[in-house]
N, C-alpha and C positions, 0 to 999 in steps of 0.2 A: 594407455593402451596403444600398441603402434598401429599405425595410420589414422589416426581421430586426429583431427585439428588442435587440439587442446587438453590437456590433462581438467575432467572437471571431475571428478570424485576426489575428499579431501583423504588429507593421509594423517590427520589425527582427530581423532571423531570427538575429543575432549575438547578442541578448542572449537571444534566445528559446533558443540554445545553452546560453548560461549557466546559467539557471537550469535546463534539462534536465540538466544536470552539478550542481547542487543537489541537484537532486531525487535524483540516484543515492545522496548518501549517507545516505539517511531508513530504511531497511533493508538496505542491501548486505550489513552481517555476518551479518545473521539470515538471510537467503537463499541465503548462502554455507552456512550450514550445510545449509540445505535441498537445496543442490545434492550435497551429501556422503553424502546419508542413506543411501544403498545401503552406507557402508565401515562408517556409525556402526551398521546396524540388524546388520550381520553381526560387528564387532569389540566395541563397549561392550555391560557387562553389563546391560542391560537389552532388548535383541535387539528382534525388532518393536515393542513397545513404547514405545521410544525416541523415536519420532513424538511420542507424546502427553505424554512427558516434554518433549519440547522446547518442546512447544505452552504448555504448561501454565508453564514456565520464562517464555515469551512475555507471557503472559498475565497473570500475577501482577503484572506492572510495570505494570497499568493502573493501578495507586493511582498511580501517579504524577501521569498526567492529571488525576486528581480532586485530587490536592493543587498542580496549575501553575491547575489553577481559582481554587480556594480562596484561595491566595496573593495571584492576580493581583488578584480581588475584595477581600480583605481591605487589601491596598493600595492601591489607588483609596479606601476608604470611608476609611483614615488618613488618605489625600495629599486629599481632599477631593475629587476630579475634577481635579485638578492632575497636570500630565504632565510627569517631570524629564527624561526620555528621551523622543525620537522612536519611532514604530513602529518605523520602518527603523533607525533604532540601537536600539535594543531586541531586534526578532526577528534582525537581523543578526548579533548580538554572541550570541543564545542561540543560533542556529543552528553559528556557531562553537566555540561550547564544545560543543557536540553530535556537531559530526566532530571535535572531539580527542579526545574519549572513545570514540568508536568505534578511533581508531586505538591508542588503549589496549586495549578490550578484545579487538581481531583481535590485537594482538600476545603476549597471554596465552594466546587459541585455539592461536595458530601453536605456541607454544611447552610446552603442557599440556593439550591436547585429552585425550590419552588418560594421563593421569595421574590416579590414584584413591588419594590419601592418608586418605580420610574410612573409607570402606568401598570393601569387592571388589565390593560389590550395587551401586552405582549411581555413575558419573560425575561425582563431585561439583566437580571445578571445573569442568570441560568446560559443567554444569548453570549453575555461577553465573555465569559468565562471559559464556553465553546472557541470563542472566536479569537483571545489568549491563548491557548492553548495548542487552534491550530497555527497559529505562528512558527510556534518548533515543529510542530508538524510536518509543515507544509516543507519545512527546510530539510527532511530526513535523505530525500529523495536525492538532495544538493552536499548531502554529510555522509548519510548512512550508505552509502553505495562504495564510492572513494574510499571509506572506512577499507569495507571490506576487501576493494580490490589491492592494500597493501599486503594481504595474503598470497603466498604461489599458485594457488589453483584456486580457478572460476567456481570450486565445488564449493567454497567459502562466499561466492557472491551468491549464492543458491543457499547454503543457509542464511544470511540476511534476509531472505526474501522471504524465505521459511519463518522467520523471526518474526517478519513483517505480517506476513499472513496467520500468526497465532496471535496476534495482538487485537485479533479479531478472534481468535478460538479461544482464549481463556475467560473475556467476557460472555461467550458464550455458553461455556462448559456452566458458570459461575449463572448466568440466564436461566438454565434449564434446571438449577437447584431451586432459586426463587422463585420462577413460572410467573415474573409479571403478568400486570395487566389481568390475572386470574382473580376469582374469586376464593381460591387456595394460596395465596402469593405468601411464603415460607418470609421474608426478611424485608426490611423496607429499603428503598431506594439509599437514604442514608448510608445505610449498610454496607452496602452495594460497591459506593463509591472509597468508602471508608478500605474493603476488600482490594479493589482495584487498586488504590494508593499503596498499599504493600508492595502487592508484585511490581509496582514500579521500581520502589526502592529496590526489589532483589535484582531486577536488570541493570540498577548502578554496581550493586556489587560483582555483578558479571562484567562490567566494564572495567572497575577494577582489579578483579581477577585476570585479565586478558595482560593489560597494563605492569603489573605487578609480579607476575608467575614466571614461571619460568617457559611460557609461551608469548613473553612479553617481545615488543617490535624488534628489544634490540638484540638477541639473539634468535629469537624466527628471522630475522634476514642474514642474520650471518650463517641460518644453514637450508638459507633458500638453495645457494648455490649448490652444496652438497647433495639437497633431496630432490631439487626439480633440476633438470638441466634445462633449459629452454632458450632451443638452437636460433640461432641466427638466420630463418629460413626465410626466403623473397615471399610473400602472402601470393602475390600472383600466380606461385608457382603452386601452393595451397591450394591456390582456387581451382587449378587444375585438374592435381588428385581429387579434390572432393566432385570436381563435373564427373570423372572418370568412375566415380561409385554412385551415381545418378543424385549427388546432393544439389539441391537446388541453387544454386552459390549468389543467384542477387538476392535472396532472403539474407544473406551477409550482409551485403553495403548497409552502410552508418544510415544514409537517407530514410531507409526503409525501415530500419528499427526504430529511429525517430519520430516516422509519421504514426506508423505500428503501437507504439507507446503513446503518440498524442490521443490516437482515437480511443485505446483500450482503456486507460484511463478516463478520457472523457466520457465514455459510456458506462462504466462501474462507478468511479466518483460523481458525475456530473450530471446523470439521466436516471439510470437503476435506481440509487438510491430515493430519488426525488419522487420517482411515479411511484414507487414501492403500494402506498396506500390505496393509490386511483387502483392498481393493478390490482391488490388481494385484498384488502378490506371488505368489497362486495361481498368475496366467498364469507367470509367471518373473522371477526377479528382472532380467532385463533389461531388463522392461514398468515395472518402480516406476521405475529408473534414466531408463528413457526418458521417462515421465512426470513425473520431476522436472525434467528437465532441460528439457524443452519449455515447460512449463506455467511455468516463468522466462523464456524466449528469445521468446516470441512474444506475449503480453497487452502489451506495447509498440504492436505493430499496430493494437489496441483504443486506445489511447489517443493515438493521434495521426490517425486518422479522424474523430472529430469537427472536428477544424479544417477539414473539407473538406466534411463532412456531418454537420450539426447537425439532424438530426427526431426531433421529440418522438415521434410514432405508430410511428416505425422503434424506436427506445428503449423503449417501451412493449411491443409485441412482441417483442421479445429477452429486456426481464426474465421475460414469460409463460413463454418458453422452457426458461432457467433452472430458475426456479421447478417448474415443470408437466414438464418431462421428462428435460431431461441430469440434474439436480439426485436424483430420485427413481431414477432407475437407479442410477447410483455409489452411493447408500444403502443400496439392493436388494440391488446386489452385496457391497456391505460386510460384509450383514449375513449374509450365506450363504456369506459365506468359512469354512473353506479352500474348500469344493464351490462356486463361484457358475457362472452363466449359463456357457455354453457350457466347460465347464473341459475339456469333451472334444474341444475342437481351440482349447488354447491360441494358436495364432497367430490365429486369428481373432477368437476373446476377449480378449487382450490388446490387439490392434491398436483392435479398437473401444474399449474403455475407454481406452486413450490417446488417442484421438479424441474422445472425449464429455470426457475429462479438461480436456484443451488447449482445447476448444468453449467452454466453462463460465468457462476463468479470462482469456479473452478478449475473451469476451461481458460478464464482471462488470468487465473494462476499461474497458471503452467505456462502458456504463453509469455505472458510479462517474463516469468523465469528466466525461457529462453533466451529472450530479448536480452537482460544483466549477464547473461555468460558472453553471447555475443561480445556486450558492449568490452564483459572482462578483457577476452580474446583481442579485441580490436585495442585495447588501451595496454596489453604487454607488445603487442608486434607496435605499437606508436612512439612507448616508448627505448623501443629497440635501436629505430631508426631518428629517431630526434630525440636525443639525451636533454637537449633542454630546455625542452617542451615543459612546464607547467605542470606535474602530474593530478591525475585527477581531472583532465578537460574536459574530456571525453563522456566520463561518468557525470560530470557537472551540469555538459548541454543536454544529455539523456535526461536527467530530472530534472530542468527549467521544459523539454517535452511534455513529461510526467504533469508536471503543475499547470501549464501550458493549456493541454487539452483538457484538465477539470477545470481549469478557470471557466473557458470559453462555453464547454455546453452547460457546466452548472449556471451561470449567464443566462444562456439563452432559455433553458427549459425552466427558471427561475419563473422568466418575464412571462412565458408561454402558462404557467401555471396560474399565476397570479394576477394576470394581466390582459387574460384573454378567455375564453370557453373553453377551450379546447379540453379541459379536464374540467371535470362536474363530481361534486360531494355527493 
């Protein structure tokens, strides 16, 4: 559109498919558990708890990222700046090995979820299996972004993220057929995982559909040129038209989408999930059920809105939001569980905390979105002006962010859960 900083609507909605079928396998297994928690918090020996077991299973796999860092730098300074691989055969080919591993470790869930050969206390393959898995996980953020931004328009790093965010909605969709946790529960957990393992496989054949088609890297770039022109323009000067139409332009800088993503992250990955139980169980275990299940099915909506509406002061105000009051209630309530805010008319109390729940991981949807166009935007003008700059850096320090702030609060509200009062069964 003329005058917008960036072209982010894609202009082939078939491969913009594609890559939304990507993105589903960047967390689907780890979601999938999430969608289960009601069987696992009342079945495994570790009961409420078991959240932050999982959390912390999640979590511990960020060494990972620091060492796909590490790696990738310490070979570039070997190979001199020399490149034996392409980007797109590069993240292609790791992205691959990323969903076979997945369909590895759902096929162990399916088959020894509730198997405890280690000890009776605590889960122990169910734990590693989680904790396997988030390994490639944890690395999507460090793959699956960079993936996407070999595409011409940022509307392609918006379905990733859309990807990302239904990898959470189809364990859901898939949740609310079974009805864990219920006394009506339609299929068993086996089942479950057995289901989930499918759709993994069809996001490999979406990877190789992309690879293979004839929207594959090496002709989509040869008519990048032809369909996007994307001028040579000084960003400074950008900044200027965008002040000139009241856009808030230090919401731009790198800095700010860096810290922006450490905290959104940390408080969705690192917090939300962990207090989940303190915060809704009081109301009935119905309300965690309903709360898990939502709060997967619907942050999709979040991330395909910005293809329609892209404003920065709309963004701006929604993180306040966030931040300043859904964010501070669910804490509140956390922290005064089992007794929290109205527990004397549970349906009212739980209906609003699954309302402030689902507000929150919807709102940090669309946000995060944001943030990946941003970063798209900032990594075509980077490398406009430094040809031989390393592509993908930019995307790279964005998700060691990403991983960054759920290490750090998952950590901290770990210790604070398990190691102190502060939350009571």
């Amino acid at each position: 559109m003329p005058g917008e900083l960036y072209e982010h609507r894609p202009r082939n909605w078939v491969l913009y498919g594609l890559v939304v079928g990507v993105g589903v396998s960047s967390w689907l297994v780890i979601n999938a558990v999430w969608s289960e928690l009601a069987v696992f918090a009342n079945v495994l020996p570790e009961g409420w708890a078991i959240a932050s077991y999982i959390v912390l299973a999640v979590e511990c796999a960020n060494v990972c990222p620091l060492c796909y860092v590490l790696i990738s730098k310490l070979f570039l300074c070997l190979s001199k700046g020399k490149q034996y691989w392409t980007p797109e055969a590069s993240l292609s080919s790791t992205i691959a090995i990323m969903q076979s591993w997945g369909v590895l470790m759902c096929t162990i869930l399916a088959c020894a979820w509730n198997i405890h050969p280690f000890s009776s206390q605590h889960s122990g393959i169910f734990l590693l299996a989680i904790a396997g898995q988030s390994a490639m996980a944890t690395l999507s953020s460090l793959v699956y972004f960079p993936f996407s931004a070999l595409f011409p328009s940022s509307g392609y790093t918006s379905a990733m993220q859309l990807g990302v965010a239904f990898s959470g909605a189809i364990p859901s969709i898939l949740g609310f057929v079974q009805a864990p946790g219920t006394d009506h529960q339609r299929f068993s957990v086996d089942i479950f995982f057995w289901c989930i393992c499918l759709v993994q496989v069809l996001t490999f054949l979406c990877l190789v559909s992309i690879v293979l088609s004839q929207w594959g890297f090496s002709k989509l770039n040869a008519a990048v040129e032809s369909v996007y022109d994307f001028p040579s323009v000084n960003y400074d000067m950008q900044l200027k038209i965008s002040s000139s139409k009241n856009v808030i332009s230090w919401y731009n800088q790198f800095w700010v989408l860096l810290l922006n993503s450490f905290l959104l992250n940390g408080m969705e990955n690192g917090i939300l999930t962990q207090i989940s139980t303190y915060a809704c169980m009081p109301y009935g275990n119905q309300y965690l059920e309903l709360q898990s299940l939502l709060c997967l099915l619907l942050p999709p909506l979040g991330c395909f809105v910005p293809i329609l509406i892209l404003k920065k002061p709309v963004c701006l105000i929604l993180v306040a939001i966030i931040y300043f009051i859904f964010f501070p209630y669910i804490l509140a309530a956390a922290l005064m569980s089992p007794d929290p805010v109205l527990i004397d008319n549970p349906t009212v109390g739980g209906s609003i905390m699954v309302f402030v729940y689902v507000s929150i991981r919807v709102l940090i949807a669309y946000t995060k979105t944001v943030n990946w166009m941003q970063i798209h935007e900032r990594m075509v003008q980077e490398s406009e002006t430094h040809k031989n700059k390393p592509f993908g850096d930019m995307s790279m320090w964005a998700g060691c962010a990403q991983q960054g702030g759920s290490f750090f609060f998952c950590m901290l509200f770990f210790s604070l859960i398990n190691f102190t009062s502060l939350f009571n069964q």
